[in-house]
C-alpha positions as CSV (number, residue, x, y, z in Angstrom):
1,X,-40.6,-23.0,-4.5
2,X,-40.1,-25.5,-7.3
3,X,-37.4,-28.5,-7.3
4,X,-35.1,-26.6,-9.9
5,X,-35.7,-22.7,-8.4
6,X,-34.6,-24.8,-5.0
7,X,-31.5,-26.6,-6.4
8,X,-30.4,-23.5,-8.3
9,X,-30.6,-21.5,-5.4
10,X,-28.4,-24.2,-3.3
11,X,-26.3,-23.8,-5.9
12,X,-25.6,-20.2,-6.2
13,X,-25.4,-19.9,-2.3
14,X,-21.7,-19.0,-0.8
15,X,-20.5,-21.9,0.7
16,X,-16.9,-21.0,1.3
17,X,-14.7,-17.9,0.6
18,X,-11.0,-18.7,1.4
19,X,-7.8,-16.7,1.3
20,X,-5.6,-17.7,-1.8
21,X,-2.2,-18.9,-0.6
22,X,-0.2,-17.5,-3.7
23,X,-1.4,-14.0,-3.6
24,X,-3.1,-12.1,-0.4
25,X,-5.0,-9.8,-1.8
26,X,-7.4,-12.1,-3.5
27,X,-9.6,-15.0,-2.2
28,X,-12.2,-17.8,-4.0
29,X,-15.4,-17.9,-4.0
30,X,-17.4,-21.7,-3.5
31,X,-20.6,-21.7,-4.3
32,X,-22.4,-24.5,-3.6
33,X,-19.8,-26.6,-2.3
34,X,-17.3,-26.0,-5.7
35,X,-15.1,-23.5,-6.6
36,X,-16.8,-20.8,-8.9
37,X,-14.3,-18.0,-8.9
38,X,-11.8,-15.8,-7.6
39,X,-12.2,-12.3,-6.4
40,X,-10.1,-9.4,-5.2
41,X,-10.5,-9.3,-1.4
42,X,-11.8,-5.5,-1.8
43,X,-14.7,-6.3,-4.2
44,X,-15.3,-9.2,-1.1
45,X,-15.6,-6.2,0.8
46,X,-17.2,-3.9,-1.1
47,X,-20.2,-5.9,-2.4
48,X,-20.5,-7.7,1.6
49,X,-20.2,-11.2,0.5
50,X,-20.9,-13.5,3.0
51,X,-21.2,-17.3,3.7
52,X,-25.3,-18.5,3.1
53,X,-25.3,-15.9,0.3
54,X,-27.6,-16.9,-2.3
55,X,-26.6,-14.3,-5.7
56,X,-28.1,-14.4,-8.7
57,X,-27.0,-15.1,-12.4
58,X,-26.7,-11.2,-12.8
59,X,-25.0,-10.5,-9.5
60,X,-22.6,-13.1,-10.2
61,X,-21.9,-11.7,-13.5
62,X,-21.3,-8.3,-12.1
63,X,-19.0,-9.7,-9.7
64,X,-16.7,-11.3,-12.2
65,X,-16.9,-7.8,-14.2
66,X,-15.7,-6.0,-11.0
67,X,-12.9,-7.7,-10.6
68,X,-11.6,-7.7,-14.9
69,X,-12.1,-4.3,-14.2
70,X,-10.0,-4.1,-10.7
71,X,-7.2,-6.8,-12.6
72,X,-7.0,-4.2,-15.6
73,X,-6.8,-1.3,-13.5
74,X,-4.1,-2.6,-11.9
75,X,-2.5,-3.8,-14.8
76,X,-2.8,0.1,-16.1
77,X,-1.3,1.8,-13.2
78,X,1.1,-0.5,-13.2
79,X,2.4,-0.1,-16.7
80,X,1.9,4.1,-16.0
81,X,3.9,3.2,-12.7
82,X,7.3,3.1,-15.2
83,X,7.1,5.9,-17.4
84,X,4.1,8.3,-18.9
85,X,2.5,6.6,-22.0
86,X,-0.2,7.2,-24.2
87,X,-3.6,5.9,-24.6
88,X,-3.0,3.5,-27.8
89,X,0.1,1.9,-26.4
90,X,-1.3,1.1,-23.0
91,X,-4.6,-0.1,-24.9
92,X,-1.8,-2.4,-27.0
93,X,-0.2,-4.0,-23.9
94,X,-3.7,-4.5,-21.7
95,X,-5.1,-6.1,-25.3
96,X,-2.7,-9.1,-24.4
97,X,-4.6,-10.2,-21.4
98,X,-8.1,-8.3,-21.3
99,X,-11.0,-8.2,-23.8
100,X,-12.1,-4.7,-25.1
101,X,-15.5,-3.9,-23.1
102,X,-13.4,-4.4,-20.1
103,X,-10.4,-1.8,-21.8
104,X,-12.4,0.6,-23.0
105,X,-13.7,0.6,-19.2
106,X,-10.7,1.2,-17.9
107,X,-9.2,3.7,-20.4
108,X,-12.5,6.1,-20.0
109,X,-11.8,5.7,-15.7
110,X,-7.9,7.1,-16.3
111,X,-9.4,9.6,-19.0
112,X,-11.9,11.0,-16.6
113,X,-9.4,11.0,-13.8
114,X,-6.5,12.6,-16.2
115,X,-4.1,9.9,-15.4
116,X,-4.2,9.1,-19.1
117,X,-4.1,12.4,-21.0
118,X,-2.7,12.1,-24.5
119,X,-2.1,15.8,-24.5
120,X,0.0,15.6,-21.6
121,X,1.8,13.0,-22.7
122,X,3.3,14.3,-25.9
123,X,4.0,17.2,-24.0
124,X,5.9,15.5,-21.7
125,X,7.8,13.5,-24.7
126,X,8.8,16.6,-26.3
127,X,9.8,18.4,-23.7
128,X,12.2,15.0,-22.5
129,X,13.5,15.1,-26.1
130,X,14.0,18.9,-26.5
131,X,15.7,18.4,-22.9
132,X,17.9,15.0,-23.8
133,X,18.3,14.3,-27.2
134,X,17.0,17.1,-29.1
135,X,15.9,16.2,-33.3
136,X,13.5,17.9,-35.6
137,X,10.3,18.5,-36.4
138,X,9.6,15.9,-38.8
139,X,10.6,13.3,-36.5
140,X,9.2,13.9,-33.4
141,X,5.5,13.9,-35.5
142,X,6.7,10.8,-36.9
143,X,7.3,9.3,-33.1
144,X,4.2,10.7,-31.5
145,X,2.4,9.3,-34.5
146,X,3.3,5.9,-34.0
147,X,2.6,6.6,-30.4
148,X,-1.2,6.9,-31.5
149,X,-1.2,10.5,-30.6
150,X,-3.8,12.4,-32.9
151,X,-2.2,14.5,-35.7
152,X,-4.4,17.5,-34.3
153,X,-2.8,17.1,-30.8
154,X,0.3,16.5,-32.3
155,X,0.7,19.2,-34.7
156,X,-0.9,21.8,-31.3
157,X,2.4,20.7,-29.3
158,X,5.1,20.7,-31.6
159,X,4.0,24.2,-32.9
160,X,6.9,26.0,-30.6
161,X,9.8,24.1,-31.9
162,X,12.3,25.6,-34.2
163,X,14.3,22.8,-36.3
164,X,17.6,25.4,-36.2
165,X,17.5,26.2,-32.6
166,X,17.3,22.5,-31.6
167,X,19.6,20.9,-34.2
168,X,22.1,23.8,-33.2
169,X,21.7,22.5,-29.4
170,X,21.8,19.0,-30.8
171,X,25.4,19.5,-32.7
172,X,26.7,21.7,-29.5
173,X,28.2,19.1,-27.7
174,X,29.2,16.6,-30.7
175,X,31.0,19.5,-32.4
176,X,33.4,19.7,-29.5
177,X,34.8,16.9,-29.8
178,X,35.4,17.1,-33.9
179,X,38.2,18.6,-33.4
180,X,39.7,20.9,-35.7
181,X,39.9,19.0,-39.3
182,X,36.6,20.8,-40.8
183,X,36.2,18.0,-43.4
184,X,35.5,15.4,-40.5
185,X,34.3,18.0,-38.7
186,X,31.7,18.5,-41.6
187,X,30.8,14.6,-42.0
188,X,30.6,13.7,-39.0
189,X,28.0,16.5,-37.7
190,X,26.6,16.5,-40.7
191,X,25.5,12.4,-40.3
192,X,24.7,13.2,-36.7
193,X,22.3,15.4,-37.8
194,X,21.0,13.6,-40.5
195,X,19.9,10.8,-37.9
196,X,18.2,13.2,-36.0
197,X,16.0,13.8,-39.0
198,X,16.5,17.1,-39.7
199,X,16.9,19.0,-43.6
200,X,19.6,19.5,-45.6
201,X,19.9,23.1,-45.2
202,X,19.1,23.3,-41.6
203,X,22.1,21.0,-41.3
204,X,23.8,23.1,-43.3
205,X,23.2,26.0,-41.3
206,X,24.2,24.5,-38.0
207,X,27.6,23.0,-39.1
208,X,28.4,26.5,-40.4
209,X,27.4,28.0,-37.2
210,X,29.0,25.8,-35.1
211,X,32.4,26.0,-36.8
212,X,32.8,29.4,-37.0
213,X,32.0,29.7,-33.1
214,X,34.9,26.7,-32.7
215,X,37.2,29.2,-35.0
């Protein structure tokens, strides 16, 4: 073995792996005699690292994309941990800390898995709106949209919902508390509405409805 094969092997060898003292879960890796990285204790594991180790250029490599992935998985779940959300806007939160190749890794893992399902998810947001706060049409596309849902998925789920029927279950309990003055009565439901996002004449409609059922 040459001089330089020799002293590049001494210097890839494991030398140390010791526990980090701020989180448990993960330890560093010395390789010969310095620091080289840190690794999550179930990569150690995994891959059977052990002390007199010699790895090569590529298996260190490898190592240090294991655990970006394992750091961006956990970062995912995390964020999926709080509430459902859709592929582009955890993609915009794990952009802050992660570089694409390692993204786009973790995105197809949760795709293949259907943890991530943008289909589901709209679903789910329209459903929780239709349930909560009920508004039209127009702008649940627009909030799905800007959720990077695809206008094809988009315009699949919000194919069942009828603008009167949910703007009439939207004004339901704000017109019982209008009271009995149909000019306030009028305005007030009527800009309720109007935030809501839905037509003229839907609102219209609805105001109509509702004060003849309060007559």
């Amino acid at each position: 073995m040459s001089y330089p094969a020799f002293l590049c092997l001494i210097m890839n060898t494991i030398t140390a792996i010791e526990d980090q003292k701020e989180r448990k879960d993960r330890v560093n890796v010395f390789l010969g005699g310095s620091f080289a990285f840190s690794l999550e204790r179930e990569v150690v594991q995994e891959q059977g690292l052990h002390m007199g180790q010699s790895l090569s250029a590529l298996q260190i490599d490898e190592l240090v994309r294991a655990d970006l992935f394992g750091k961006c998985l956990e970062a995912a779940l995390r964020l999926l941990s709080y509430r459902p959300r859709s592929e582009a806007e955890i993609r915009q939160r794990l952009d802050r800390r992660f570089e694409k190749g390692t993204i786009d890794r973790v995105l197809l893992h949760l795709r293949e898995r259907r943890i991530v399902d943008d289909a589901a998810f709209a679903r789910f947001w329209t459903e929780n709106r239709e349930s909560f706060s009920p508004r039209s049409k127009r702008l649940l596309k627009m909030e799905l949209r800007r959720k990077g849902i695809d206008s094809e998925v988009v315009d699949e789920v919000l194919g069942g919902i009828d603008d009167e029927e949910s703007a009439y279950r939207a004004a339901q309990r704000k017109g019982h508390k209008l009271g009995k003055d149909y000019e306030i009565f009028r305005q007030k439901l009527g800009a309720f509405l109007g935030r809501r996002g839905f037509s003229y004449d839907v609102i219209n409609r609805t105001i109509e409805r509702l004060w003849q059922e309060s007559s």
